[in-house]
N, C-alpha and C positions, 0 to 999 in steps of 0.2 A: 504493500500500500504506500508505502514511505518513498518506493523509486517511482513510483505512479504519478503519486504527488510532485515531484521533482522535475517529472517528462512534462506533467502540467504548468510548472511555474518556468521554466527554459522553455517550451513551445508557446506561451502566454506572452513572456517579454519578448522573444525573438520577433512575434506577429506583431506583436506593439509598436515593435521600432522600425521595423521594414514598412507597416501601414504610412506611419507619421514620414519618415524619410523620406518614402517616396512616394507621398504626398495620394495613396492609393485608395482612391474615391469610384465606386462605380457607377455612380452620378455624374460624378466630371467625365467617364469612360463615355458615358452615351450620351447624356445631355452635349456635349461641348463636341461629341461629333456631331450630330444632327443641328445642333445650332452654328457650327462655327468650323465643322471638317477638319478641328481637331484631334489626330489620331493618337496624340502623346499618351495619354493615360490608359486609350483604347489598349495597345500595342503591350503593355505591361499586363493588362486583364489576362489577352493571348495567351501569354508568353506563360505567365503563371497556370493558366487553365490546360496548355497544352503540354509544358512541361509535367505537371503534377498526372496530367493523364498515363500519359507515358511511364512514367515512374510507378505507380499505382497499379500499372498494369502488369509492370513487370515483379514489381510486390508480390500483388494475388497471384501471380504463376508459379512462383516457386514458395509458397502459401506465408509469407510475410505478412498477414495482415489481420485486423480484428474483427470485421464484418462492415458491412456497406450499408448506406441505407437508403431503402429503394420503398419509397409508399404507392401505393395503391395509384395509381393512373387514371385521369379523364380531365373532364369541363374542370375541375375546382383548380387545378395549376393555371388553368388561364384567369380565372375569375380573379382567385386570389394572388397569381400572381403581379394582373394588374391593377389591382389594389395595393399592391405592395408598392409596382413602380410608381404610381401615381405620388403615393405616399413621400416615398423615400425621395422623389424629386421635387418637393412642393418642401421637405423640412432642409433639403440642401446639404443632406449626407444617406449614404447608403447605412445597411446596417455595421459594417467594419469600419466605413468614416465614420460614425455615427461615435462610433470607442474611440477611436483614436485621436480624435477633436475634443472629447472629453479630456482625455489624457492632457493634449494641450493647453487644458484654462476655460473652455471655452460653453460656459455657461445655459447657452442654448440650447447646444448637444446634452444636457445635464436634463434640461427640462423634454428634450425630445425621448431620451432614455425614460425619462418619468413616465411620461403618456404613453409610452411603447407599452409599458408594465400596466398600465391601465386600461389599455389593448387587451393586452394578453388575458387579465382578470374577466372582462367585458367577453372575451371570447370563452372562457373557463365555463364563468357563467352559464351563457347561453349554447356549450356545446351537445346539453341532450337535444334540444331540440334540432340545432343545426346538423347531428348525426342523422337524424330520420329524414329531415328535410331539403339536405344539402348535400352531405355527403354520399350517404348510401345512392339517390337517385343520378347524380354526377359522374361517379364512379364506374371505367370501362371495365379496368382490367385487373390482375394483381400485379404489385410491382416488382419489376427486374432490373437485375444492370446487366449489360450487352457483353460484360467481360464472360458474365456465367451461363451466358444461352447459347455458347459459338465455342465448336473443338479446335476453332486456329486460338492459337495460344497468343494471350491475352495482352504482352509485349506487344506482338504483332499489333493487335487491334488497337490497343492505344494508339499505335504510330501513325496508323492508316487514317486515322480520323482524325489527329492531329494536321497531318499532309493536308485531311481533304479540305479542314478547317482554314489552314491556310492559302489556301489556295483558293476559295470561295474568299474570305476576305482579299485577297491579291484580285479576284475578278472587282468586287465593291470599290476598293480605292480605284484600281486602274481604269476603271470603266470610263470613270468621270474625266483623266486624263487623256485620255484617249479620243473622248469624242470630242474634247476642246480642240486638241489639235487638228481635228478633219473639218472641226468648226460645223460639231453639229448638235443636237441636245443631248443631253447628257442625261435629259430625265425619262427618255422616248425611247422602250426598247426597238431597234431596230438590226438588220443582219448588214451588217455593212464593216469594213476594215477594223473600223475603229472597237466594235463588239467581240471580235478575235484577237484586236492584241489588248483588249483589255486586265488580263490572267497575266499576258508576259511586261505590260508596263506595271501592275501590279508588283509582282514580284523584281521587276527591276529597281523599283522604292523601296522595296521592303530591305533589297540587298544593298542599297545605300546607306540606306539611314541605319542596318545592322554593321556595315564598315567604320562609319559614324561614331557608334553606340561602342564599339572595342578599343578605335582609337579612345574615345575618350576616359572608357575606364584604364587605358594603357597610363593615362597621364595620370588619373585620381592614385595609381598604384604609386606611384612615384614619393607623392605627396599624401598618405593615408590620412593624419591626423586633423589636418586643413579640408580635403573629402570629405571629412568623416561628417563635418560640421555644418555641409552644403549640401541642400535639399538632393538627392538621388533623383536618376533617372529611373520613374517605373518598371524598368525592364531589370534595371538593377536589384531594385526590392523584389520583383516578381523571383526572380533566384533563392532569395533566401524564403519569402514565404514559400514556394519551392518542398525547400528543405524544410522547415518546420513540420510543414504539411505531411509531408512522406514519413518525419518522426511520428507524427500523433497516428499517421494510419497505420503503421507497426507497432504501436503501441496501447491504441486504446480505438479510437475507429475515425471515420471522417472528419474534416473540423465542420464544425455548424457554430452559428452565433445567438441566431433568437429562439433556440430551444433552452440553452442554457440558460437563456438571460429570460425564459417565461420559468425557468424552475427557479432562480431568485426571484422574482416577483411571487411565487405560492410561497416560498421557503421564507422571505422577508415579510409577510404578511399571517404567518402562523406563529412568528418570534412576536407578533403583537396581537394573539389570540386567535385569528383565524384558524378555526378547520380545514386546511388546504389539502388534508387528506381525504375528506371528506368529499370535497369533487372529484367527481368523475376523470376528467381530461388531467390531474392534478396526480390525485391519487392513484390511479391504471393507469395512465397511460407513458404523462411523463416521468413522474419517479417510480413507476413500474411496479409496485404494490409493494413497494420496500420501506416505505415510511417519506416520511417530506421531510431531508434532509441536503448539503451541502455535498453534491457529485464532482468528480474529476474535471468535467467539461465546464460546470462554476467557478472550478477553482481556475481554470486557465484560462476562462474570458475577463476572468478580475485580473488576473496579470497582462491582459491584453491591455488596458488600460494605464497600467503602473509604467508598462516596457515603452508606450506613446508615451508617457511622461517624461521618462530618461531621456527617454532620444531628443525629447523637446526639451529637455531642461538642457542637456549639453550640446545642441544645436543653437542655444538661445533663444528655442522660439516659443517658450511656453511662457504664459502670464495669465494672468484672471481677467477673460474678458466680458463685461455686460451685453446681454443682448439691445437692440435699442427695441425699442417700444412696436413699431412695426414688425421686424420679425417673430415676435411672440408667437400670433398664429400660425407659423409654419413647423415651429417645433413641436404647438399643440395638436394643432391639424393633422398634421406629417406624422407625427409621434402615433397618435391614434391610430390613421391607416395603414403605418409600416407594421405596427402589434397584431391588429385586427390580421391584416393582411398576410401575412406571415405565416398566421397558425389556418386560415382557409385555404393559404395553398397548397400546401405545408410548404414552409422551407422562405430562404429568404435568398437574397444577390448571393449568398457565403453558399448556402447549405443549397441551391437550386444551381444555381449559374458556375462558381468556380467547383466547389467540390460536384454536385450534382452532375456536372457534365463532366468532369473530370473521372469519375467512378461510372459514367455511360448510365445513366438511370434514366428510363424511360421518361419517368414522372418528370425528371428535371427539366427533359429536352424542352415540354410542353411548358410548365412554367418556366423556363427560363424565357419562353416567344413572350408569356404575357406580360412578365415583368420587363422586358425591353419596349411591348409596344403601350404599358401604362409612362416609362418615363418618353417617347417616342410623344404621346398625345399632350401629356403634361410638360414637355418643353416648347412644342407648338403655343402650348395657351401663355405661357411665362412670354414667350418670345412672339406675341399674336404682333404687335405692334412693328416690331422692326423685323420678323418673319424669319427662316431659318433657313440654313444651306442644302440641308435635307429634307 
C-alpha cells in the first residue's frame, strides 16, 4: 500500500508540473484551433494521446498493466460528452487545466472545482432516476477497448492508429494549405490537386515544425536550469505526461480526473455528516461497496495540484489571483456542466479523449466527437462576433 501511495504522489506531481509547464489546456487545444488555426497546444494533445497509445499497447501485450476502463457505449458519450465540452469551454479550462491553474493561484479554477463537486452531488442525487431514464434506454453496447477484440498484437494496433491518426490530422492542417495555394476554398470539399496533396503538405509541416521542436530542445539541453524556468513546448510536456501515464497504467490503471475528484466530493461531504454511502452512484459504484473513503486515484489528483504549484512556484508564475466580477459565471456555469457532464458521459477530456482513446475504448471514441463538437459550438458562440477560422 505504502509503494502504491508513492507511484501516486510521483505520478501526481510529475502531471502537475508537465500540465503547468507546458501550459497543457485542452480548451486552448481546440478552442484556439477553431478560433485562430492555432495548432500549438493541439500538436502536444497528439503527441501525448499517440504516444501513451502506443506504449499502452505495448504494456497490455506483454501483460504490464492493471485493467482498462471501457463503459458501456451509445447516445450518453455524445450527450454528455457535449455537455462536458460546452462546459469546460464557457469556464476557460478543461478538467486537467482546471488542476493545474488551481495549482497556480488562480482563484476561479478554485470556485470552478467547487461547482464541478456540486455537479457531481446534483448528478449523485438524481442518478436512480437518470439510470432508468437515461442511461439504460441510451445505451448500444457493452464496453471494449480494441486492444482486446483483435489477435494482431496490441503494439501493433496502437501504432496503426497512431499513423492513421496522424495522418488524418496531416490531411486537416494541409488541406487548408493546399487549397490556398491553387487559390481555391478551403472550406469546399472538392477532387482537385490541391485535395491530394493535402496529406503530403500536411505532413511536410508536421516534419518542420518536429525539426523545429528538437533543435530547440537541442538548445534548452545546453542551458537546463534557465529551460527549466521557461514555459515548455506542449510537445515537451506531452513526453513526460507520457511517462507518468505508462507509470500509473502498470501500476494501478488508467489516469482519469473527474472520477476521483466526484469520490472527494462524496468523501468531503461524509467528513461533514453526509451519508455518501448511502447513495447509490457513491456507494456501488464509485467507491465500489468498500466504504467512502480516501483511494489511490485521490491521492494522486491532490498531488496533481501540489506538482502545478512547484512548477509555478519555481517558474515564478504562481501568485493568488482574484477572479474579476465578470468571470464568476463561467466558473459557476462551466463548473456545473463540466461535473454534471462528466458523470452522463462518463468520463471527461483526461478519462474520454487522452486516456480513452489512448487505451482504444469504444465509449471514448464517441465521447471524445461530442466533447470536441460541444467546445466546436461553444467557441463559435464566444467568438459569434468577430467569427472563427474554422
Amino acid at each position: 500500500m505504502v509503494a502504491t501511495l508513492l507511484v501516486a504522489a510521483v505520478v501526481g506531481l510529475a502531471l502537475g508540473a508537465f500540465l503547468q509547464k507546458g501550459r497543457f489546456c485542452f480548451v486552448n487545444a481546440f478552442r484556439d484551433f477553431f478560433a485562430y488555426k492555432d495548432s500549438r497546444v493541439t500538436k502536444g494533445v497528439l503527441a501525448a494521446t499517440f504516444l501513451t497509445m502506443i506504449f499502452w499497447g505495448i504494456a497490455y501485450q506483454f501483460g504490464y498493466y492493471q485493467g482498462f476502463w471501457t463503459p458501456n457505449w451509445g447516445l450518453t458519450g455524445l450527450v454528455g460528452g457535449f455537455i462536458f465540452g460546452v462546459g469546460m469551454t464557457y469556464a476557460g479550462g478543461c478538467a486537467s487545466g482546471t488542476l493545474y491553474r488551481a495549482g497556480e493561484g488562480y482563484l476561479q479554477f478554485w470556485l470552478t472545482l467547487l461547482f464541478m463537486g456540486v455537479g457531481y452531488a446534483g448528478f449523485t442525487v438524481a442518478f436512480p432516476t437518470l439510470e432508468r431514464t437515461y442511461f439504460e434506454p441510451l445505451t448500444v453496447g457493452e464496453g471494449a477497448s480494441l486492444f482486446t477484440v483483435t489477435s494482431v498484437p496490441a503494439g501493433l494496433v496502437g501504432l496503426a492508429v497512431a499513423l492513421a491518426g496522424l495522418l488524418v490530422y496531416a490531411t486537416l492542417t494541409g488541406r487548408a494549405s493546399t487549397a490556398t495555394d491553387f487559390g481555391e476554398r478551403a472550406d469546399v470539399a472538392q477532387l482537385t490537386p490541391a485535395a491530394f496533396l493535402a496529406p503530403v503538405a500536411g505532413l511536410r509541416g508536421f516534419a518542420r515544425g518536429t525539426n523545429a521542436y528538437f533543435r530547440g530542445l537541442v538548445r534548452a539541453w545546453r542551458h537546463p536550469i534557465a529551460a527549466s524556468k521557461q514555459p515548455w513546448d506542449p510537445r515537451t510536456a506531452a513526453l513526460g505526461i507520457t511517462a507518468a501515464a505508462v507509470l500509473w497504467f502498470t501500476q494501478v490503471s488508467i489516469v482519469g480526473v473527474t472520477g476521483p475528484e466526484a469520490r472527494w466530493t462524496g468523501y468531503l461531504l461524509s467528513q461533514v455528516g453526509v451519508d455518501a454511502g448511502s447513495f447509490e452512484y457513491w456507494g456501488s459504484i464509485l467507491f465500489q461497496g468498500q466504504g467512502v473513503g480516501v483511494t489511490v486515484d485521490m491521492v494522486m489528483i491532490a498531488f496533481v495540484i501540489v506538482g502545478a504549484f512547484l512548477a509555478a512556484l519555481w517558474s515564478g508564475d504562481f501568485a493568488l489571483r482574484v477572479p474579476k466580477r465578470r468571470r464568476l459565471p463561467n466558473a459557476v456555469v462551466g463548473g456545473l456542466m463540466m461535473g454534471a457532464g462528466s458523470r452522463l458521459a462518463p468520463g471527461c477530456n483526461i478519462g474520454n479523449i487522452y486516456s480513452g482513446i489512448a487505451e482504444l475504448s469504444i465509449h471514448s471514441f464517441i465521447a471524445a466527437v461530442g466533447i470536441v463538437a460541444g467546445v466546436y459550438v461553444m467557441t463559435h458562440w464566444i467568438y459569434r462576433e468577430v467569427g472563427c477560422a474554422i
